[in-house]
Phi, psi and omega in degrees: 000121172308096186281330165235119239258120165123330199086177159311135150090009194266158174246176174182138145275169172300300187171297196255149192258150181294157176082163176243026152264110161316326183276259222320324174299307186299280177344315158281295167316293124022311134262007145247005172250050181308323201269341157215085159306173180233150163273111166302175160222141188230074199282026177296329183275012155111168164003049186135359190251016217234121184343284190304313176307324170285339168282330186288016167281332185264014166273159184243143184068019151232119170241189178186163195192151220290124198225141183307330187287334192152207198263178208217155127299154183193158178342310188211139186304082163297191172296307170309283181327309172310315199252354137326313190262326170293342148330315214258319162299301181332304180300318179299321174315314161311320181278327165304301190312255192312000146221049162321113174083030184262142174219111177170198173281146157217132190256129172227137163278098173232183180296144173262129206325335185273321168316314189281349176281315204295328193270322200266145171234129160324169179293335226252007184080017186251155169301117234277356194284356152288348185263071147358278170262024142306288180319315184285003176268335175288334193264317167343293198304312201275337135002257159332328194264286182289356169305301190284288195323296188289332151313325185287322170289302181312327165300316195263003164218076150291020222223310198278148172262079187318120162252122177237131187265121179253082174305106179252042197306298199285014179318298197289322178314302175301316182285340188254011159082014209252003170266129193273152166285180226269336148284324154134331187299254239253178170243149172281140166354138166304146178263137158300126197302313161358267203292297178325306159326330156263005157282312187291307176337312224275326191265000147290322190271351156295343187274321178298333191258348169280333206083020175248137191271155185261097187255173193233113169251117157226135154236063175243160185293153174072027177309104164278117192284346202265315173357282208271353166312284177323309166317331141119015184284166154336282166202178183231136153255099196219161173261126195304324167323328159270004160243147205257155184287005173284308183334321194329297187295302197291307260235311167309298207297299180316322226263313159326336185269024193077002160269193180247147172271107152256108188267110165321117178205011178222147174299131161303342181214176194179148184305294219238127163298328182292014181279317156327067195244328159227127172281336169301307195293329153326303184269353175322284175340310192275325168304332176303305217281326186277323168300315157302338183285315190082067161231106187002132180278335174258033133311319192280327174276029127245021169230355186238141184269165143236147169220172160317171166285305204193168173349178171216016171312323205253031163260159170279115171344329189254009175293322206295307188292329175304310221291284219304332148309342165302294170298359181263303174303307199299312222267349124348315204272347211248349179259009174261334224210015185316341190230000000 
C-alpha cells in the first residue's frame, strides 16, 4: 500500500466534475492525470449521481430515498437507490472503458460517516448523527458498501492502486456541535473526538485491507490533522487557503509523519481558462509554508498533491479540463523548484 499516494510532481482532482456525460469526464481526467486520476462525480445529472447519493447507493443493507429535505433512510431499496447504483455501474463502466492497460494510483471516493451522519435522516426527518447507534450502524453499513466497491474497482482496473478518498466536509461542524437539527432552533451534540476518531479508524483499515492508502477530504476551516493522524490515515485534503498559522505544528508533523498533503491550490471555478496562467506563482504559498515549518525542500514535491480548492461541478467544462492542467504545471513547478 502506497502511504504517499501518487509520487513526486503529482496533481489529482477532488472528485466532481461539470456536466452529465461520465465517458467525457473519465476521458478528461484520465487524461490529463496521469500520475492520480479520479472516478468522477457528476452531480449535474440529478439524485444519486450527488456525492451523498452516490455513497448511500453503496450502502450494504441500508437504503434510502429522496425526501424534499434531503436523503431519508427507509425500508427498502426504492427507485432512488436503484438508480444511485446504476449511476454508479455506468460510472465504473466509464473507468474500465479508459483505462485499459493502466498500472498505478486511482482515487475513488465516498462520503465519510460523520458527513453522511450529518446528511442522511432518520425515518423521524432528524439526522442520524443524533442516534448513537444510528451511526454506528451507518458506519457498518458503509464498511461494508465499501469492501464490495473496492473489490469492484480492482476487479474492472486490475493495474490499479486504490486511493480512497473519504469527503468529510462537515468533520469540524460535528466535533464543535455545530450541525443545526431538522428545525433549525438548535445543534446536535458534539460527537467525542474519541468516538468520531474510532469510526473514521474502522473505515481506514478497510481501505488498508483493500491495499488502498486512505486521504480524508474537507474543505472547511479547522481541518484536525492530529485526528485523521490518529486514525491512522493516510493524507489529509484541504483548501490550502483556510490554514492559519495555529496550524503550523499539525500540517509539520503529518507531513514528518509520512503523510501526503493535498493542497486545494487552484480555484474550482473561474471566468476564463486563460486565467490559469503561472503555475509557480500557484504554488508560492505552499513553498512559504513549507520554509516557515524549517522542512526539507525535497520533502515537498513528495508529501504534497496539488489540487483544486474543492470539485469543479460549478465550472464551465472547459475551465474545469484548464484547472486540472493547472494542476499538473503547479505540482511540476513545485518538483522542479522546491525552494
Amino acid at each position: 500500500m502506497p502511504r504517499r499516494p501518487g509520487g513526486p510532481a503529482t496533481a489529482t482532482g477532488i472528485g466532481s466534475m461539470p456536466g452529465e456525460d461520465i465517458r467525457e469526464s473519465v476521458r478528461t481526467v484520465t487524461g490529463s492525470l496521469e500520475a492520480l486520476p479520479h472516478l468522477p462525480e457528476l452531480p449535474a445529472r440529478g439524485p444519486g449521481a450527488d456525492m451523498t447519493g452516490r455513497t448511500a447507493g453503496m450502502l450494504a443493507e441500508l437504503y434510502v430515498h429522496l425526501q424534499p429535505s434531503g436523503w431519508r433512510i427507509s425500508d427498502r431499496p426504492g427507485r432512488d437507490t436503484r438508480r444511485a447504483r446504476a449511476w454508479l455501474r455506468e460510472d465504473l463502466d466509464a473507468l474500465e472503458e479508459f483505462t485499459q492497460g493502466y498500472s498505478g494510483a486511482l482515487k475513488i471516493s465516498a462520503v465519510g460517516p460523520w458527513t453522511l451522519a450529518a446528511t442522511v435522516e432518520r425515518r423521524t426527518g432528524e439526522a442520524m448523527l443524533g442516534d448513537p447507534g444510528a451511526c454506528r450502524d451507518l458506519t457498518a453499513s458503509l464498511a461494508e458498501g465499501l469492501r464490495g466497491h473496492l473489490a469492484e474497482v480492482r476487479r474492472r482496473v486490475p493495474g490499479a492502486h486504490p486511493v480512497l478518498q473519504l469527503d468529510e466536509p462537515a468533520l469540524t461542524a460535528v466535533l464543535h456541535g455545530a450541525v443545526p437539527t431538522a428545525s433549525g432552533y438548535r445543534t446536535h451534540r458534539a460527537v467525542d473526538r474519541a468516538v468520531a476518531e474510532g469510526a473514521l479508524r474502522d473505515l481506514v483499515e478497510v481501505g488498508h485491507a483493500a491495499g488502498a492508502a486512505v486521504v480524508v477530504h474537507s474543505c472547511a476551516p479547522g481541518v484536525p490533522v492530529p485526528l485523521l493522524r490518529r486514525a491512522g490515515a493516510d493524507g489529509v485534503s484541504l483548501d490550502f487557503s483556510l490554514l492559519t498559522e495555529r496550524e503550523d505544528d499539525a500540517i509539520g508533523e503529518a507531513a514528518e509523519d509520512g503523510m501526503s498533503l493535498l493542497f486545494g491550490v487552484v480555484p474550482g471555478t473561474g471566468e476564463r481558462p486563460e486565467e490559469l496562467s503561472d503555475p509557480a506563482g500557484t504554488v508560492s504559498g505552499v513553498r512559504t509554508l513549507w520554509r516557515r515549518l524549517g522542512l526539507s525542500p525535497g520533502l515537498l514535491s513528495e508529501s504534497v498533491v496539488v489540487t483544486p480548492v474543492c470539485g469543479l461541478a460549478g465550472a464551465s467544462p472547459a475551465y474545469a479540463r484548464a484547472a486540472l492542467a493547472h494542476c499538473v504545471r503547479a505540482a511540476r513547478s513545485l518538483a522542479d523548484n522546491p525552494e
